[in-house]
N, C-alpha and C positions, 0 to 999 in steps of 0.2 A: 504494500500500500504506500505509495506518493507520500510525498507531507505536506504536500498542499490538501491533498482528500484529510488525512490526518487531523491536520490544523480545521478545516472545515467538519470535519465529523465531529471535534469536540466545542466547535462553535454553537454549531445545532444543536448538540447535546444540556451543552450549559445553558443556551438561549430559548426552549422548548423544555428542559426536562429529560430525564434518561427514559422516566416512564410514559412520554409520550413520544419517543421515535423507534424506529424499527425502523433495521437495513438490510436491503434485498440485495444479494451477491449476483451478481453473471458470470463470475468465474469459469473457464473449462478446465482446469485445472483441479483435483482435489486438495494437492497442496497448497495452493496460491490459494484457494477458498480457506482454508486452515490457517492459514499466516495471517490475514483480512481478518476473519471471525475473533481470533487470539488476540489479534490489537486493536479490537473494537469491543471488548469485551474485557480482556487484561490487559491492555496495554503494552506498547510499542517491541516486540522481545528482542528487537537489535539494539535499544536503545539510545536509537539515533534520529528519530523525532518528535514531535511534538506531544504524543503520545506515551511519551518513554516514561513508565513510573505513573500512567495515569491509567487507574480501574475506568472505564467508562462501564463496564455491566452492562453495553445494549445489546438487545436480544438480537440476534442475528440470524436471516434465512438466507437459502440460494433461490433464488427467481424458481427455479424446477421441482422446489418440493411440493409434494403433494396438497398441502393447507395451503400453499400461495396460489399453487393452479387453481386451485377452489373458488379463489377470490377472484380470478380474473375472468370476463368474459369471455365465455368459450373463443368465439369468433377473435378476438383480438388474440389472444394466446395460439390459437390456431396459424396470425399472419406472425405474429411476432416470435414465436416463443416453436413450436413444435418442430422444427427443423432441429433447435438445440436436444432436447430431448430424445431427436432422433441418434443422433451421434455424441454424446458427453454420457460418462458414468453418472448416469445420476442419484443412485443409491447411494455412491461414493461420496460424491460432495455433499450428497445430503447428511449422509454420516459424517464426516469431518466437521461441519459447518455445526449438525447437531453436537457435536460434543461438544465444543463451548458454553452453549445454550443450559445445558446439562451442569457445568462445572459450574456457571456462575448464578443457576437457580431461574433461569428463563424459560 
């Protein structure tokens, strides 16, 4: 994760509340979702920015989990969203992503 996204992810955070954001991953990667969720969640684990040392605790999805598809109109998830599905582990990043979730009580 960037440190600009970083720097802006804990803007939101502080500026709304932890308990009113949730962030939705696009990740194709399970690791790169893992490293995102971690410093969205525990903070920064290179400790080289803005996040570094800061718990933000937000609950964190990957766009393909099953409770977000739920939420999205078929037809828009269909143009947007269903090609990924077709080709990304998506159990994988869901589990990755899920484990944070998990560790910090989301």
């Amino acid at each position: 994760m960037d440190l600009q996204n970083q720097a802006r992810s804990k803007e939101l955070a502080e500026q709304f509340g932890k308990d009113n954001v949730v962030v939705l991953l696009g990740a194709s990667e399970p690791d790169s979702a893992s490293i995102t969720a971690e410093t969205l969640t525990l903070g920064d684990p290179t400790f080289a920015g803005p996040l570094a040392g800061v718990s933000l605790g937000l609950p964190v999805y990957h766009v393909l989990e099953p409770e977000i598809k739920a939420e999205i109109a078929p037809a828009v998830y269909e143009e947007q969203l269903a090609m990924m599905e077709m080709v990304m582990n998506v159990p994988k990043l869901a589990a990755e992503v899920a484990k944070m979730r998990v560790q910090v009580g989301n």
